[in-house]
Wavefront OBJ file of the C-alpha trace (Angstrom):
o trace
v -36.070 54.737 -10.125
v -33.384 51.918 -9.970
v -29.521 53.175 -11.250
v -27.288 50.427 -12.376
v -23.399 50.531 -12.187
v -21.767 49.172 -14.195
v -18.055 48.320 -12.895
v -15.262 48.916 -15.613
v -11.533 48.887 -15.184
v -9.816 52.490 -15.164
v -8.073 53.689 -18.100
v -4.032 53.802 -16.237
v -4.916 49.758 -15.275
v -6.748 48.893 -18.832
v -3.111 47.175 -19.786
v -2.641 45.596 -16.342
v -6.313 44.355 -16.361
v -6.369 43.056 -19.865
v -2.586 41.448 -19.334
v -3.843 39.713 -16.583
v -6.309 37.871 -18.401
v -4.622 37.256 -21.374
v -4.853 33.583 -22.251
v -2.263 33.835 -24.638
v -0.018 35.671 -22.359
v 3.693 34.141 -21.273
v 3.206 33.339 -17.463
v 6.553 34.844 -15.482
v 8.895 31.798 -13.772
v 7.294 30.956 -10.600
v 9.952 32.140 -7.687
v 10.674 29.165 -5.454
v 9.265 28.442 -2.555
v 10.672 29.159 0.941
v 9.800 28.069 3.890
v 10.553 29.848 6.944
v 12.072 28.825 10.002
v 10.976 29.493 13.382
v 13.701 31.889 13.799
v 12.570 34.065 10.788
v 15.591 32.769 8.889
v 15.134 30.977 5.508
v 16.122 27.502 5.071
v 16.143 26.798 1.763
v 13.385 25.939 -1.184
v 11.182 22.871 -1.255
v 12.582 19.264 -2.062
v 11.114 17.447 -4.898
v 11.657 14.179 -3.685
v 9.471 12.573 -6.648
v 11.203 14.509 -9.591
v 14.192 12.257 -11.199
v 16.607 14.659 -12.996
v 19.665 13.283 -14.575
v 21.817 13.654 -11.669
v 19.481 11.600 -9.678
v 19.146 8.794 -12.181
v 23.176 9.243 -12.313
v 23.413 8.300 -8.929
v 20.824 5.455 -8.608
v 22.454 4.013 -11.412
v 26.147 4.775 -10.644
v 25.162 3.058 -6.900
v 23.863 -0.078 -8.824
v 26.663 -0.660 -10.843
v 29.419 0.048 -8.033
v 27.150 -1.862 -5.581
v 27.259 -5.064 -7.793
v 31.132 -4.879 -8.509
v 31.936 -4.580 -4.736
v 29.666 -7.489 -3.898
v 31.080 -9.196 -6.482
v 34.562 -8.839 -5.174
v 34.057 -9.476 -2.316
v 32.131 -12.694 -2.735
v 35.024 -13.696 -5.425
v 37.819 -12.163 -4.875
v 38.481 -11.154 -1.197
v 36.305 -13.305 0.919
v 35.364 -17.038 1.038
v 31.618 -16.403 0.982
v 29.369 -17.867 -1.002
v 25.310 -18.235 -2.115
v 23.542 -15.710 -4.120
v 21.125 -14.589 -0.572
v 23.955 -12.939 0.300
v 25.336 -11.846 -2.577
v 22.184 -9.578 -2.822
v 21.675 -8.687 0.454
v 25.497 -6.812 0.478
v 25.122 -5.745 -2.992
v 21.932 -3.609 -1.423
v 23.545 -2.917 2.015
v 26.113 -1.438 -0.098
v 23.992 0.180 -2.929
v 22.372 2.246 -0.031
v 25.911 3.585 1.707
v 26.794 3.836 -2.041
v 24.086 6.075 -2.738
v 23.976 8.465 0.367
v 27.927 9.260 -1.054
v 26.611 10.165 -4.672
v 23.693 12.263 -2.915
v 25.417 14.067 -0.259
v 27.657 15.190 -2.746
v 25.725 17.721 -3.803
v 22.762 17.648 -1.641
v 22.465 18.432 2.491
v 21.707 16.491 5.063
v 18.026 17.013 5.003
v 17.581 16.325 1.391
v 19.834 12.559 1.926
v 17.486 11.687 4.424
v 14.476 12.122 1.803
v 16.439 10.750 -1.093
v 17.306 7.400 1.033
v 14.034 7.096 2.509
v 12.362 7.477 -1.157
v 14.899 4.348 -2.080
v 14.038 2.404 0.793
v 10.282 2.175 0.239
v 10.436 2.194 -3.662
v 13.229 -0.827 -2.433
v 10.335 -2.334 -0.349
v 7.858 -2.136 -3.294
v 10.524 -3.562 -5.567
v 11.000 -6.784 -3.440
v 7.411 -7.546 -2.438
v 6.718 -7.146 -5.919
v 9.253 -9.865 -7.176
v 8.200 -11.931 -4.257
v 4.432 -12.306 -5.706
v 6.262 -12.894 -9.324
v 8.430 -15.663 -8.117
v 5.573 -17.430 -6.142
v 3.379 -16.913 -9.001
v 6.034 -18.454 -11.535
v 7.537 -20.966 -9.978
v 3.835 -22.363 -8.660
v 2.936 -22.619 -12.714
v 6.463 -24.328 -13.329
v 6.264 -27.055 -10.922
v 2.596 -27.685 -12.153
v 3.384 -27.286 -15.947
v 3.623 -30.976 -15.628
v 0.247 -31.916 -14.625
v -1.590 -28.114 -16.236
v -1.786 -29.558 -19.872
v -3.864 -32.506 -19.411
v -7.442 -32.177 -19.516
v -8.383 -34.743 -17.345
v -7.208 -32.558 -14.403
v -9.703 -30.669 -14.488
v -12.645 -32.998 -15.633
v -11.712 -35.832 -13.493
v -12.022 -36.791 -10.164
v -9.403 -39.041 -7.837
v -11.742 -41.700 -7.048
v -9.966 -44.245 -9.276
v -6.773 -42.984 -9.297
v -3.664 -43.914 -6.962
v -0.423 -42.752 -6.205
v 1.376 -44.478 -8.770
v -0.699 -43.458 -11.399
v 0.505 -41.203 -14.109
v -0.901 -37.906 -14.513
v -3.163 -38.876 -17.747
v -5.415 -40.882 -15.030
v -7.098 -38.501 -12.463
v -7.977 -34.949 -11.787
v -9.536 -31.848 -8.972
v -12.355 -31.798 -10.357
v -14.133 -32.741 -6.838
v -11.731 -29.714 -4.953
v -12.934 -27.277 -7.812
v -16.423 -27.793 -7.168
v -15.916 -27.931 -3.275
v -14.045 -24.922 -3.381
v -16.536 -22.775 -5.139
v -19.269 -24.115 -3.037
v -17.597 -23.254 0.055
v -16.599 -20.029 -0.538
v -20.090 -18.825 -2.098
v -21.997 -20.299 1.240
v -19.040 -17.734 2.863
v -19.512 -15.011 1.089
v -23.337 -14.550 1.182
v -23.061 -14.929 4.881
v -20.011 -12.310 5.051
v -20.879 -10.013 2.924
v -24.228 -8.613 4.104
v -22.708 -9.007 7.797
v -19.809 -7.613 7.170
v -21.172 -4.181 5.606
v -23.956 -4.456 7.731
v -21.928 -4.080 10.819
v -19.516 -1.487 9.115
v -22.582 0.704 8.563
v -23.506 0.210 12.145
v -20.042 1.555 13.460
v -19.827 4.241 11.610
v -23.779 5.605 11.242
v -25.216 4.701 14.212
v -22.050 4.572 16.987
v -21.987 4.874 20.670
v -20.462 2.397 23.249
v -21.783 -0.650 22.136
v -20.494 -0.099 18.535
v -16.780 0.334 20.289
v -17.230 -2.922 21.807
v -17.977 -4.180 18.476
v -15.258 -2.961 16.558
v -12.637 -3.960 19.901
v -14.107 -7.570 18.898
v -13.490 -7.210 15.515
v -9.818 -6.081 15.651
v -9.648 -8.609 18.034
v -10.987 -11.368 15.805
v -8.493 -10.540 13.181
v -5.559 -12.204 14.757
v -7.541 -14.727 15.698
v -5.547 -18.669 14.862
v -7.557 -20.655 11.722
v -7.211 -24.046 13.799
v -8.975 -21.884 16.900
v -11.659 -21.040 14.300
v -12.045 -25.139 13.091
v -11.749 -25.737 16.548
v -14.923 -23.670 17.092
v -17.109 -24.630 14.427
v -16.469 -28.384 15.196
v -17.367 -28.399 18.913
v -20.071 -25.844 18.303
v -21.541 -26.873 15.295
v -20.770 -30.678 13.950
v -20.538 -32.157 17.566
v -23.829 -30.510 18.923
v -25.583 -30.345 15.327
v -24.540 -32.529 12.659
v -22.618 -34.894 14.064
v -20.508 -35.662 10.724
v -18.054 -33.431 8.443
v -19.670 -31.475 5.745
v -18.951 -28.608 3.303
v -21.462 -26.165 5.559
v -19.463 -26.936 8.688
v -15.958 -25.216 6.828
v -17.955 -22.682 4.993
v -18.912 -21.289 8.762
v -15.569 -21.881 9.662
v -14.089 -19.388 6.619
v -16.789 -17.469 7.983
v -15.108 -16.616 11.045
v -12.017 -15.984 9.289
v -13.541 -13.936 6.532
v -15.809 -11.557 8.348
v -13.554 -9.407 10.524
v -11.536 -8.768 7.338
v -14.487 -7.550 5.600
v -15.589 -5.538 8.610
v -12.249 -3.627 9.458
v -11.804 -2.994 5.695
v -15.466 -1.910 4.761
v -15.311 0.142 8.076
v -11.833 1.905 7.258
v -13.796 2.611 3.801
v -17.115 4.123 5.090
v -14.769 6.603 7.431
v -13.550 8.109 4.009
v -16.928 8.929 2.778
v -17.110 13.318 2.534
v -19.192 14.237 6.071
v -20.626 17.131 3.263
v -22.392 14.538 1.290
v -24.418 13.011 4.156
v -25.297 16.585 5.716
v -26.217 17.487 1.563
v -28.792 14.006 1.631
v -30.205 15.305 5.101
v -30.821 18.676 4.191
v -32.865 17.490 1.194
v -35.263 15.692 3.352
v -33.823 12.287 3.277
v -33.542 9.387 6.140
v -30.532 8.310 7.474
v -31.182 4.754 6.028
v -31.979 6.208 2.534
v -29.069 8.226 3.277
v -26.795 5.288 3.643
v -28.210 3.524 0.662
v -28.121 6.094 -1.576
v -25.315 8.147 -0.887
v -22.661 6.276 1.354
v -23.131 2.543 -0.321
v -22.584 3.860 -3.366
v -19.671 6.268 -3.113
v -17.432 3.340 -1.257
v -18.500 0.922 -3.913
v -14.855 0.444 -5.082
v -13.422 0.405 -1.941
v -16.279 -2.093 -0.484
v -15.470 -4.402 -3.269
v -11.855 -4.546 -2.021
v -12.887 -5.432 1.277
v -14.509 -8.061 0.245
v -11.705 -9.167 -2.360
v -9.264 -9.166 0.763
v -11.819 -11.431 2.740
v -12.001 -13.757 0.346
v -8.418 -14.230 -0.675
v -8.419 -14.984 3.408
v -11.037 -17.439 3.734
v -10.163 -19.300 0.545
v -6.495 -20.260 1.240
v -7.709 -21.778 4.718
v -6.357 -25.073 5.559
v -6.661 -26.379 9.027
v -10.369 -25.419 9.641
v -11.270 -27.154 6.644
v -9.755 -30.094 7.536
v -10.919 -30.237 11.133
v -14.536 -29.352 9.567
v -15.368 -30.811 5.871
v -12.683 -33.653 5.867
v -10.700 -35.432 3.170
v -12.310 -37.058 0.227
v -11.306 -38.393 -3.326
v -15.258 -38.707 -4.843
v -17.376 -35.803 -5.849
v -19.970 -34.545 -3.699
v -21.837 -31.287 -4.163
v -24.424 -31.320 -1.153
v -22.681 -28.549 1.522
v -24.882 -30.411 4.223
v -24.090 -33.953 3.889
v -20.977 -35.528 3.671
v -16.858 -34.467 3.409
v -16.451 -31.900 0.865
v -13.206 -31.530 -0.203
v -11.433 -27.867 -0.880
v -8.398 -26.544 -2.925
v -6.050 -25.812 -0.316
v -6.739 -28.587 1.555
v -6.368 -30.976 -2.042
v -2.583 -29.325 -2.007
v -2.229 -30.834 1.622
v -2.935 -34.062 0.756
v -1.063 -34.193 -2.849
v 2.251 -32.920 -1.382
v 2.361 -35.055 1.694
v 2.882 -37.982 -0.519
v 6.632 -38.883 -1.587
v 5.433 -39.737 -4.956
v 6.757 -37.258 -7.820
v 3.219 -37.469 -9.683
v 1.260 -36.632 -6.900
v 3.671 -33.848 -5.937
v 3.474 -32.837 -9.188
v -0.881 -33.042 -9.369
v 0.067 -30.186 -5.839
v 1.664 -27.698 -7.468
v -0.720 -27.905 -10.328
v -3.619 -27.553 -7.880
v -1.579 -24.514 -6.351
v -1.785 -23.071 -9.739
v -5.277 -23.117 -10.250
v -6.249 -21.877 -6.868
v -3.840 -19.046 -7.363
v -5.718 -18.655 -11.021
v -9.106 -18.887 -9.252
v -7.897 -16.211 -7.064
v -7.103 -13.816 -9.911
v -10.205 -15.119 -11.461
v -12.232 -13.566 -8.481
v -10.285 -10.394 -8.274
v -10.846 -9.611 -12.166
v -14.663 -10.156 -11.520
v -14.653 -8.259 -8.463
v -13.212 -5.369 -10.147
v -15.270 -5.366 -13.143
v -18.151 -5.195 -10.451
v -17.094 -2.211 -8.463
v -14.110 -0.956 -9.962
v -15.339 2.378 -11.132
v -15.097 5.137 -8.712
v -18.413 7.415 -7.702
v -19.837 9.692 -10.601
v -18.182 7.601 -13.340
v -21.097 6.074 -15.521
v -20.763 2.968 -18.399
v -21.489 3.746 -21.711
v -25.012 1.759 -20.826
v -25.660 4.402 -17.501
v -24.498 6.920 -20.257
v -26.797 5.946 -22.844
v -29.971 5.523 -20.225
v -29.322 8.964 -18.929
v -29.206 11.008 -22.248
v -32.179 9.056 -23.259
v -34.284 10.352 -19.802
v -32.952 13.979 -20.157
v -34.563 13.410 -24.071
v -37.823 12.892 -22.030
v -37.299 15.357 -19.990
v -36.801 17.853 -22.813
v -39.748 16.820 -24.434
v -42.216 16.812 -21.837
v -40.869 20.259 -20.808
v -41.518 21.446 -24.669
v -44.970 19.795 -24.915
v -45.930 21.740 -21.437
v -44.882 25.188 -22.842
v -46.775 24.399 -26.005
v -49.509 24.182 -24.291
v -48.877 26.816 -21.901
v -48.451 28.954 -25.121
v -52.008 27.920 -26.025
v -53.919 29.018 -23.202
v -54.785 25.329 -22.295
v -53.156 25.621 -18.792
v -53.122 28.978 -16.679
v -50.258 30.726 -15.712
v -49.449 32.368 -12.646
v -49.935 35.955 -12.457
v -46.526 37.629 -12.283
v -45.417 38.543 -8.883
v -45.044 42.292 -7.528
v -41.818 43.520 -7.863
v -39.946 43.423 -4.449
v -38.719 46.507 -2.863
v -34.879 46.870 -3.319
v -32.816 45.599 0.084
v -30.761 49.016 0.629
v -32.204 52.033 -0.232
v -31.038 53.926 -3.519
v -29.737 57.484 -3.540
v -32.806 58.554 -5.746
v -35.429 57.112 -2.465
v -32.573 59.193 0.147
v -32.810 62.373 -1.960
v -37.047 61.536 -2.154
l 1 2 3 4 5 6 7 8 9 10 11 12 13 14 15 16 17 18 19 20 21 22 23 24 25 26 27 28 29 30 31 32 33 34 35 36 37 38 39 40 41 42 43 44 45 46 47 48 49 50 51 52 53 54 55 56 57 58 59 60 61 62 63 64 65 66 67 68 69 70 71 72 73 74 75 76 77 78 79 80 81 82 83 84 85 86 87 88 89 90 91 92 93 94 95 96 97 98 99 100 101 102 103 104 105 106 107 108 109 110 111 112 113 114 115 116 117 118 119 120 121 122 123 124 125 126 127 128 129 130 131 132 133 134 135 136 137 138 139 140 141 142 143 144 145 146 147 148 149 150 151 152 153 154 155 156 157 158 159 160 161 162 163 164 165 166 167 168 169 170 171 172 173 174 175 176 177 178 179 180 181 182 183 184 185 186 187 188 189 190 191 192 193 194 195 196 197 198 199 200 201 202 203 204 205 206 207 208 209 210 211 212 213 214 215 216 217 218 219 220 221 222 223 224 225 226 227 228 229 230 231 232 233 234 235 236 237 238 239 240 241 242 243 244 245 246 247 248 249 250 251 252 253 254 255 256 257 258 259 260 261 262 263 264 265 266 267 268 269 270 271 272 273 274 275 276 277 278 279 280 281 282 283 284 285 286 287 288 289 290 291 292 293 294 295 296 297 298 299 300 301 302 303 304 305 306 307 308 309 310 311 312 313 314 315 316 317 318 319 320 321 322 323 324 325 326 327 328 329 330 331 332 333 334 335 336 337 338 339 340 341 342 343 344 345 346 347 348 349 350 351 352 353 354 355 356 357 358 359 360 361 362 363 364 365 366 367 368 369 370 371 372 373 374 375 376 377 378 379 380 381 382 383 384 385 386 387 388 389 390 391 392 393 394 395 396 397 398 399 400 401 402 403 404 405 406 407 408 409 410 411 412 413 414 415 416 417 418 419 420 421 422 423 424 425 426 427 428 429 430 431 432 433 434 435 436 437 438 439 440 441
C-alpha cells in the first residue's frame, strides 16, 4: 500500500506563505545594488548610464546652449575666424568640456567618464545620421531639375546631345543595365556566398581557415584590381569584347566576400542548443542546416546580402574597364557594352554642360532610390525574426491543428467502438524507493 504526502505550509508561516504569493500584494523598494570591491569595501551603487532624469537633460541642454553662445563669441566677437565647419566643430569641442563641468558637479569621476562616453557615441550616431540625410537631400535637390520629366525615365540618350534640354533624353538604357547586372550578381553571390558561410562554420578544419583568411582578405581588395581581373581573365581570353556579363563577374568579386564575412558572422550567432536539439531527434547535419540554422539567421542572412549588394551596385571602375560606355539600349548581358547607373553618373558629370550635370544628379537620385527600393524588398523578404509567423503561416497552421483535432476525434470514436484494439494496460511498476509500509513488511 502506497501513502501520499501531501506538502502544506505550517500554520506560524500560513501569513508569510500566502504574503508571498499575493498578486495583489505591494512589492517592498528594491535596496540598491552594491558592488564590492576587491578590498571588501563598497564603492557605491550601479550607474544608470541610459536613464535621463531632469538633471541630466539639464545639463545636456544647459551644455548646448552655453556651447553655442561661446562659439558664437568667439567666431564674432573675439576672434577673426570665420566658416560655419568651424563654428560647429568648437561649439562641440566646447559642448563636451561644457558638459563634464555640469556632470562632475554632482557626479564622480567614474560616473563623468560614462556620462561623456554615452555623449560621444550618441554624438557619433547623431552625425553619421545627418551625413546620410544631407547626401540623401541634397542628391534629390540637384536632380529636382531633371526628376519631373517623364522622359527620363522612358527614354534613352541615343538622340540626345549635350546641349539638349532636359525634355529630350533619358536612363532608361542605365536602368535596365543596372538591374541586369546586379541580378546576374546576385544569383551567383548569393548561393556562394551562404554556401561557403555554411562550410566555415558546419563543417571547419584547416582548409575552412584558409578560406575565411581569403575572404577577409578579399574584402579590402581595390574595385579597379577586380576590373582589372575580369578583363584579362575573362574578355581578353573569352569574349574578346565588353559586355554586361563581363561587369556582372566583376561585382561578383566585389560582392561575395561581403556576403560571406556577413552571412558567416550571422551563422556564429545561431544557439549551439538548437543544432544538438535537431541531432538528438535523429536528424542529418545537412537537414540540420536547412531546417534549423537557414532559417533562424533568415533576417540576418538577408542583411548580408543587402550589404553586398549596396557594394556591388555603386561600382564604378570595374564596370567601366568591363561593360563599357554606351548611349543605346541593349539588354543581352553577353553581347555588347551595357551601360550601368553609376557608371551613367560618370559620364553625365564629366561634361561642363549644366543639363547634363543636372541629368547626374538626377541619375544619383534614382540609384540611391533603387537602393532603398532593394532594401524595402529585402526586408519584407526576411525581416521577421525566427518563430514569428504571417497572418497566412498563422492561418495554415490553425487550419492543420483543425485536422489534427479531427483525425484524433474520429480515431477515439472508433476506438470507443471496438473497431480498433487497444492495448492491454500495462502492469503497474514497482515504486523506485521502498515505502515504510514494504520496510515494516
Amino acid at each position: 500500500m502506497t501513502t501520499t504526502h501531501e506538502t502544506t505550509p505550517a500554520p506560524e508561516f500560513e501569513e508569510d506563505y500566502e504574503q508571498e504569493f499575493d498578486a495583489d500584494a505591494t512589492l517592498p523598494e528594491e535596496a540598491p545594488t552594491r558592488i564590492p570591491s576587491s578590498e571588501g569595501v563598497e564603492i557605491g551603487s550601479r550607474r544608470g548610464v541610459r536613464t535621463a532624469t531632469l538633471d541630466e537633460k539639464f545639463n545636456v541642454f544647459g551644455a548646448l546652449a552655453a556651447a553655442a553662445a561661446f562659439s558664437t563669441l568667439l567666431f564674432g566677437w573675439i576672434g577673426p575666424l570665420t566658416g560655419a565647419i568651424g563654428w560647429i566643430v568648437v561649439a562641440f569641442i566646447a559642448f563636451i568640456g561644457f558638459y563634464m563641468l555640469l556632470v562632475s558637479l554632482r557626479s564622480d569621476f567614474q560616473e563623468v567618464k560614462d556620462r561623456v562616453a554615452t555623449v560621444l557615441m550618441a554624438s557619433a550616431g547623431v552625425i553619421l545620421f545627418g551625413a546620410l540625410v544631407f547626401i540623401v537631400i541634397y542628391t534629390l535637390g540637384r536632380g529636382a531639375e531633371a526628376l519631373p520629366h517623364p522622359n527620363f525615365f522612358t527614354e534613352t540618350m541615343e538622340l540626345t546631345g549635350p546641349l539638349d534640354p532636359l525634355t529630350s533624353g533619358g536612363i532608361l538604357h542605365a536602368i535596365v543595365g543596372t538591374l541586369i547586372q546586379i541580378s546576374i550578381a546576385l544569383a551567383i553571390t548569393v548561393p556562394l556566398g551562404i554556401t561557403t558561410a555554411v562550410f566555415l562554420n558546419e563543417v571547419g578544419g584547416r582548409f575552412a581557415r584558409f578560406v575565411r583568411t581569403i575572404a577577409d582578405a578579399m574584402t579590402a581588395l581595390p574595385s579597379i584590381v577586380a576590373g582589372l581581373f575580369v578583363y584579362a581573365a575573362i574578355i581578353q581570353l573569352f569574349t574578346h569584347q565588353r559586355s554586361g556579363f563581363a561587369a556582372a563577374l566583376a561585382i561578383t568579386v566585389m560582392m561575395l566576400p561581403i556576403v560571406i564575412r556577413a552571412s558567416d558572422v550571422v551563422l556564429r550567432l545561431v544557439p549551439q542548443n538548437l543544432r544538438e536539439a535537431s541531432y538528438a531527434l535523429g536528424t542529418t547535419r545537412w537537414r540540420t542546416v536547412w531546417h534549423v540554422v537557414l532559417p533562424t539567421a533568415r533576417s540576418g542572412l538577408v542583411t548580408a546580402v543587402i550589404l553586398g549588394t549596396a557594394r556591388g551596385i555603386g561600382e564604378t571602375s570595374p564596370v567601366l574597364l568591363t561593360s563599357g560606355i554606351t548611349s543605346v539600349m541593349n539588354a543581352n548581358p553577353f553581347e555588347g557594352p551595357m551601360i550601368s547607373l553609376p557608371l551613367q553618373v560618370f559620364d553625365f558629370v564629366r561634361s561642363p554642360e549644366p543639363t547634363m550635370i543636372a541629368r547626374g544628379f538626377g541619375t544619383a537620385a534614382v540609384l540611391i532610390l533603387l537602393v532603398l527600393g532593394l532594401f524595402v524588398v529585402a526586408r519584407i523578404i526576411g525581416g521577421r525574426g525566427p518563430g514569428i509567423l504571417s497572418d497566412r503561416q498563422r492561418r495554415a497552421a490553425q487550419a492543420e491543428s483543425m485536422r489534427d483535432l479531427q483525425r484524433i476525434t474520429v480515431l477515439e470514436d472508433r476506438v470507443a467502438m471496438g473497431q480498433y484494439p487497444t492495448r492491454a494496460p500495462l502492469a503497474a511498476a514497482p515504486p523506485a524507493h521502498p515505502t515504510p509500509e514494504d520496510d515494516s513488511a
